[in-house]
C-alpha positions in Angstrom: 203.2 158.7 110.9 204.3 162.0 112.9 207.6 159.9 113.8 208.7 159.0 110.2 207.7 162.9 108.9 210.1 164.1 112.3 212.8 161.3 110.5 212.5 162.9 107.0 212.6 166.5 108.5 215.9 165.8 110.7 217.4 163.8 107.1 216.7 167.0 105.1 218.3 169.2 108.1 221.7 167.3 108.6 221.6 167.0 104.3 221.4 171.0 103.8 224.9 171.1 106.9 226.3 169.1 104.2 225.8 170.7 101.6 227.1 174.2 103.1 229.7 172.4 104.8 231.0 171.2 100.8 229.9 175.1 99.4 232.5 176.3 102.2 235.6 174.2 101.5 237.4 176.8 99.4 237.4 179.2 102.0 235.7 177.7 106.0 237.0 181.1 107.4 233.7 182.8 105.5 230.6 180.4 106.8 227.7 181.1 108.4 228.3 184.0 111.4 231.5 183.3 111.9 232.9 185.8 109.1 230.9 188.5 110.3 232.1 188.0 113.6 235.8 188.6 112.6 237.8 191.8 113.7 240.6 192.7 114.5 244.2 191.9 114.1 246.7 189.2 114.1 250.5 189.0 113.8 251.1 185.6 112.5 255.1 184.5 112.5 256.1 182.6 109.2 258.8 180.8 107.5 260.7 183.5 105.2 260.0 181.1 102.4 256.5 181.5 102.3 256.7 185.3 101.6 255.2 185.0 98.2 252.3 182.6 99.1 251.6 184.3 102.4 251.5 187.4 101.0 248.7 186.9 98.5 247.0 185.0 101.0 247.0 187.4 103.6 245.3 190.0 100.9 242.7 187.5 100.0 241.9 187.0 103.3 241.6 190.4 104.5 239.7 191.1 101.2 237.7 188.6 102.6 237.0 190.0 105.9 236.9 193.8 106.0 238.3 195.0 109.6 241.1 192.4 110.1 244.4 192.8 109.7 247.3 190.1 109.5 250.6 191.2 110.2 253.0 188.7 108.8 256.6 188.6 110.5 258.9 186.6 107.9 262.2 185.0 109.2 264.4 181.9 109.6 261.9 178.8 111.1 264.3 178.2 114.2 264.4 182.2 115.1 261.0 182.6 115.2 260.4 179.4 117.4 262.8 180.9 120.0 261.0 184.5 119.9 257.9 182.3 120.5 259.4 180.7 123.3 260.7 184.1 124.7 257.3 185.8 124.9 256.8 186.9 120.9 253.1 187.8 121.1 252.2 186.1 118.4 248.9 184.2 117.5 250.1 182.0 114.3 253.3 180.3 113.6 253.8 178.7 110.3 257.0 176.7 110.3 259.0 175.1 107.6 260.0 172.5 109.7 258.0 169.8 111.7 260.7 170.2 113.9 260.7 173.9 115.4 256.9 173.4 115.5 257.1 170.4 117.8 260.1 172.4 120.1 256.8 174.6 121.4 255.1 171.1 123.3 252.2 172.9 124.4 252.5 176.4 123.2 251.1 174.8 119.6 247.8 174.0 119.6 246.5 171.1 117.2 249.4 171.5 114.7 248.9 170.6 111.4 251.4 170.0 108.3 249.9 171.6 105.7 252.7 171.8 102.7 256.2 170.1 101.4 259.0 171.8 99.8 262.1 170.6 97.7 265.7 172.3 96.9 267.2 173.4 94.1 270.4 174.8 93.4 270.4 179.1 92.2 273.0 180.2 90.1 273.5 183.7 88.6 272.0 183.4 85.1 275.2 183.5 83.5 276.6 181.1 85.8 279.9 181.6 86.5 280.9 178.9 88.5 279.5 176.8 85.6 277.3 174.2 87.6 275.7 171.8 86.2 274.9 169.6 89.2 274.8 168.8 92.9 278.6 167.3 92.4 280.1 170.5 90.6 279.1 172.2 94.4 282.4 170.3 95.8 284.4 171.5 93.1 287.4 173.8 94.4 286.8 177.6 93.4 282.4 177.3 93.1 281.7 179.6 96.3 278.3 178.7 97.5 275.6 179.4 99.5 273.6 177.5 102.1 271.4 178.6 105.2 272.6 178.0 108.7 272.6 174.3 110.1 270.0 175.3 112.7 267.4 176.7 110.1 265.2 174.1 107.8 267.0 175.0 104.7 270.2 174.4 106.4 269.5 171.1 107.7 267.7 169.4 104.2 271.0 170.9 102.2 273.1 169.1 104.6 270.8 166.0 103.6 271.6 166.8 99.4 275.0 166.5 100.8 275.0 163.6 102.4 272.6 161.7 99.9 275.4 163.2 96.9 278.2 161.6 99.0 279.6 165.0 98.6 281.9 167.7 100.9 281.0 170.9 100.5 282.6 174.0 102.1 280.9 177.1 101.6 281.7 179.9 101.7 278.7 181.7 103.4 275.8 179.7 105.8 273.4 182.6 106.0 270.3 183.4 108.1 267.6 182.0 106.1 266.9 181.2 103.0 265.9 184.6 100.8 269.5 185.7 102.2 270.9 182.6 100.6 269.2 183.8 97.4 270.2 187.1 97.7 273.6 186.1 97.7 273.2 184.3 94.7 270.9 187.1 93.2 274.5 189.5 93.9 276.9 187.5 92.2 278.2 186.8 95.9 278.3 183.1 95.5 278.3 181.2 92.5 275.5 179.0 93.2 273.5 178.5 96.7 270.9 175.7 97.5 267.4 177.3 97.7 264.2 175.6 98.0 262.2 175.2 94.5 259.7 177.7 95.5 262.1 181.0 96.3 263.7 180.0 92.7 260.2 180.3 90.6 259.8 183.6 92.8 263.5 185.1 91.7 262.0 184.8 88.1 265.3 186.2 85.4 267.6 187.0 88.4 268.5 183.5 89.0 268.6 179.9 87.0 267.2 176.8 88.2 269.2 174.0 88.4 267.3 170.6 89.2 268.4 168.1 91.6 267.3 164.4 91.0 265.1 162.9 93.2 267.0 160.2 94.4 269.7 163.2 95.7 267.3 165.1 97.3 265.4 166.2 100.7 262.5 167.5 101.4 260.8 169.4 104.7 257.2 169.0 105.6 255.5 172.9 107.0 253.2 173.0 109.8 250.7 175.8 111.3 249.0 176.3 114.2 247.1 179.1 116.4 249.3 179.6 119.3 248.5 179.0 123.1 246.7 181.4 124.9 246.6 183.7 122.2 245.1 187.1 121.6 241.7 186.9 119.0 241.8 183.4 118.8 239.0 183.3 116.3 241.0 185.2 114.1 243.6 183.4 114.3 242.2 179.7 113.9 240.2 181.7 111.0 243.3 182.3 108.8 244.7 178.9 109.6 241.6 177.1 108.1 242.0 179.5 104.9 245.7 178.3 104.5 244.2 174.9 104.7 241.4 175.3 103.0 241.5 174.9 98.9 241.7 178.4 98.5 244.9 178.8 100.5 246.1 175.6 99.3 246.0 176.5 95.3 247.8 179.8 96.1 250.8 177.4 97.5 250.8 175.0 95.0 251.0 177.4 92.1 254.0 179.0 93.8 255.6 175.5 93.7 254.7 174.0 97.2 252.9 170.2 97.1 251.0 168.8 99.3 252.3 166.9 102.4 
């Protein structure tokens, strides 16, 4: 009789780490001690196209844990993998390419893809160059845009090309890809190939032009607390809240899906 009640006791036990386990999903970076536990700071080096999503995550999470601080350093994928590489003390790295995360071998602990991302073209909203499509990019006298070869942005508009069957010469490959946007924002160029989500975040100063699926590319982001690094639990802290729902509805709704 005593065995069956101890059966029934250690039931009820591992049903109530369930059910915390499934209250905790939106955010794990909260449950049990943990939370209370957190101080400190973090820098955390990200892809410059996840400046809107990070941003509002960051505030949630600090909201969420009074004392921390995340200090977010936005710039092209392949620049901050190379500042990583150099000595960059940094505890997070959020990369919008599968690629640049892998470069770090060891330095990236348990990566994880955690969102996709699309292009699209930007044009000024009275579109001078009058485009209409990926083709009207290889039209002679449409100055465009793209990011460097070596950054994400770069590399999946080289893909459009390809997949278009389209030469295109532009006439600026720029550092990332809210420079490329910039450029378009200006009037610089007459259209530039951004990714979906830095379009919905330019609101009136651009227009979206859609490219059909079968045309284009796509690149897969992944995060992951860095080797060796300084407030670890911090760190693996705000990488479960960008995978948790919580972070993952604030990336969707800027335009990100899920990997």
């Amino acid at each position: 009789m005593k065995r069956i009640v101890c059966v029934v006791a250690l039931g009820a036990l591992a049903l109530a780490g369930c059910t915390s386990s499934a209250n905790g999903a939106g955010d794990p970076s909260t449950s049990g001690s943990r939370a209370a536990t957190l101080s400190g700071s973090i820098t955390v080096d990200a892809a410059s196209s996840l400046t809107e999503a990070f941003t509002s995550i960051e505030a949630s999470f600090e909201k969420a844990h009074p004392g921390t601080t995340v200090n977010i350093n936005y710039g092209a994928s392949s620049d901050l993998q190379t500042q990583i590489q150099q000595g960059a003390p940094v505890q997070v790295f959020a990369s919008a390419s599968e690629k640049n995360m892998t470069a770090l071998g060891p330095q990236a602990v348990k990566p994880t893809d955690f969102v996709k991302n699309t292009l699209e073209i930007a044009v000024p909203p009275n579109n001078p160059g009058n485009v209409t499509s990926v083709a009207d990019l290889a039209k002679p006298g449409v100055k465009v845009a793209v990011c460097e070869s070596a950054v994400p942005c770069g590399v999946v508009a080289a893909q459009v090309f390809t997949n278009a069957k389209i030469t295109v010469h532009p006439k600026a490959s720029l550092a990332d890809v809210k420079s490329t946007l910039a450029a378009v924002e200006s009037g610089e160029v007459d259209a530039g190939l951004v990714y979906v989500t830095d379009v919905r975040a330019a609101g009136d100063k651009v227009k979206g032009i859609t490219i059909p699926a079968d045309v284009n590319a796509s690149t897969t982001y992944a995060i992951s607390v860095l080797e060796g690094a300084q407030n670890a639990a911090l760190a693996q802290a705000f990488v479960d809240y960008v995978l948790s729902d919580a972070g993952q509805a604030v990336l969707t709704q800027d335009g990100f899906v899920l990997p």
